[in-house]
BATOR-62701 format. One record per residue (C-alpha): residue number from 1; residue in one letter; x, y, z. Coordinates in steps of 0.2 Angstrom, whole numbers, padded with zeros to 4 digits. Example, Ala and Ser with C-alpha at 12.3 -4.5 7.8 and 13.67 -1.06 7.14 Angstrom:
# residues 2
NODE_1_A_0062_-0022_0039
NODE_2_S_0068_-0005_0036
//
This chain:
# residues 114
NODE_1_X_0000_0000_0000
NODE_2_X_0008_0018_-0004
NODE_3_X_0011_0030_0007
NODE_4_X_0015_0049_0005
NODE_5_X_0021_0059_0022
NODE_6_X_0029_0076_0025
NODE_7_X_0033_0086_0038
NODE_8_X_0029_0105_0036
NODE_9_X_0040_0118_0044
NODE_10_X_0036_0137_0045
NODE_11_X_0053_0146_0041
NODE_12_X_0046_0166_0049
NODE_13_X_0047_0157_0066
NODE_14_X_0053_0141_0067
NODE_15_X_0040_0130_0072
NODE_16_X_0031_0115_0064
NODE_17_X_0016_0119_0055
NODE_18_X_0001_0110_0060
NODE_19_X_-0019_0110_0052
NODE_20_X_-0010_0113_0036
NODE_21_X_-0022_0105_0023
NODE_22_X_-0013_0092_0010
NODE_23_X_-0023_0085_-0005
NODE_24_X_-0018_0071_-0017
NODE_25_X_-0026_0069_-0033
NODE_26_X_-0025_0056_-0047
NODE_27_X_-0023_0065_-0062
NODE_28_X_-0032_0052_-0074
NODE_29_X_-0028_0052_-0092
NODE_30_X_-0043_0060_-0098
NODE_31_X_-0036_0076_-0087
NODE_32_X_-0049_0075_-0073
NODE_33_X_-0042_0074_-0054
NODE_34_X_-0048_0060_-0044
NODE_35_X_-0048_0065_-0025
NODE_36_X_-0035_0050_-0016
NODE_37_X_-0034_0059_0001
NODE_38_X_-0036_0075_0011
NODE_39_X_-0029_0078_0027
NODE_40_X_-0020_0092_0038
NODE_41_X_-0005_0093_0048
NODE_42_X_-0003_0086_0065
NODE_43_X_0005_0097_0080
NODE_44_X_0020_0089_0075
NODE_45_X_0017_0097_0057
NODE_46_X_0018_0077_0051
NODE_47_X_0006_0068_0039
NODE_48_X_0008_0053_0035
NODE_49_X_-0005_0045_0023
NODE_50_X_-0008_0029_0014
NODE_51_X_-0020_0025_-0001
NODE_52_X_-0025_0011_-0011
NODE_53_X_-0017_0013_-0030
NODE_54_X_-0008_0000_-0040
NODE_55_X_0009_0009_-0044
NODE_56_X_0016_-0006_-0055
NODE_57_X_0016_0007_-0069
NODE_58_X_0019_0026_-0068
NODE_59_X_0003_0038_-0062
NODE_60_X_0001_0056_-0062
NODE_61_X_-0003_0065_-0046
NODE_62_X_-0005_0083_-0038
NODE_63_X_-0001_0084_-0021
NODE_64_X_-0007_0101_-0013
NODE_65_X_0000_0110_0001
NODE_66_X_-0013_0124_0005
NODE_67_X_-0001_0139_0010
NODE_68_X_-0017_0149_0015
NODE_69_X_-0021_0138_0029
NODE_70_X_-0007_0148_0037
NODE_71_X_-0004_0163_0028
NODE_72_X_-0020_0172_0027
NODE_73_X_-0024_0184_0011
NODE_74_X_-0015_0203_0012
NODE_75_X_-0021_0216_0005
NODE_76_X_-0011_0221_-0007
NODE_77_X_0002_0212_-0019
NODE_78_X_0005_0195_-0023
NODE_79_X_-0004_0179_-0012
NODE_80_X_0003_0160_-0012
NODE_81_X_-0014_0150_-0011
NODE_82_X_-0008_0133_-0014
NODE_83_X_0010_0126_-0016
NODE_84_X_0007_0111_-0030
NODE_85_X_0018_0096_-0035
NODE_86_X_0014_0086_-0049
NODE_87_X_0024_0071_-0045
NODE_88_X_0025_0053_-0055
NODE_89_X_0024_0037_-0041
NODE_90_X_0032_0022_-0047
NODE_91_X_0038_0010_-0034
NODE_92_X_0039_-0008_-0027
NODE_93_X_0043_0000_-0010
NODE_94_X_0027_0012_-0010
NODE_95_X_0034_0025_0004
NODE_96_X_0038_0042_-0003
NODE_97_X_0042_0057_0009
NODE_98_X_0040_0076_0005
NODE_99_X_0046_0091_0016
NODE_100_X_0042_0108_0013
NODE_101_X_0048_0120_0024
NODE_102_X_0038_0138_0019
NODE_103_X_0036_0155_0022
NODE_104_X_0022_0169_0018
NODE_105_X_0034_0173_0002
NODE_106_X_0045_0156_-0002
NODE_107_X_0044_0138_0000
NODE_108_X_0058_0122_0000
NODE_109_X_0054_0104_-0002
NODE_110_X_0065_0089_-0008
NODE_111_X_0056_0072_-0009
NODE_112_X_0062_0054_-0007
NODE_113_X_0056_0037_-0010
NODE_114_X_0059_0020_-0015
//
């Protein structure tokens, strides 16, 4: 059974992010998004997630890290909604990590798995 986790860190201040919404969606061939999971942070800022999908062959997903959870809208200039990966999951082991560590105007993430 895959599994996505991540740990969210909020670089302003230093602490772990928690209640932070992550989506994965299939992204089918056809071009429409089936919803796999949506889940939020723990206190820890941690999610760790798994889904039913056979991976034997390479899919499409999105994984959404929804910035505005924790960064409300200002008033002026540019807002970061959403941080979105599209990532392609392909693996006998099935256990794939991404951290993001993020701020009101930037974000970091590197990935591993399998």
């Amino acid at each position: 059974m895959p599994t996505i986790s991540s740990h969210v860190l909020n670089s302003e201040n230093g602490t772990h992010v928690s209640d932070l919404t992550i989506t994965l969606s299939h992204l089918k061939e056809n071009g429409k998004k089936e919803l796999i999971f949506s889940s939020k942070t723990d206190k820890g800022g941690r999610l760790s997630e798994s889904f039913t999908i056979d991976l034997s062959e390479d899919k499409i997903f999105e994984l959404e890290f929804k910035i505005s959870d924790l960064f409300p809208k200002i008033e002026e200039g540019i807002n970061c909604t959403d941080l979105i990966f599209r990532i392609s999951l392909n693996s006998r082991e099935e256990k794939f990590h991404i951290p993001v560590i993020i701020s009101r105007h930037g974000a970091s993430a590197w990935w591993s798995g399998a």
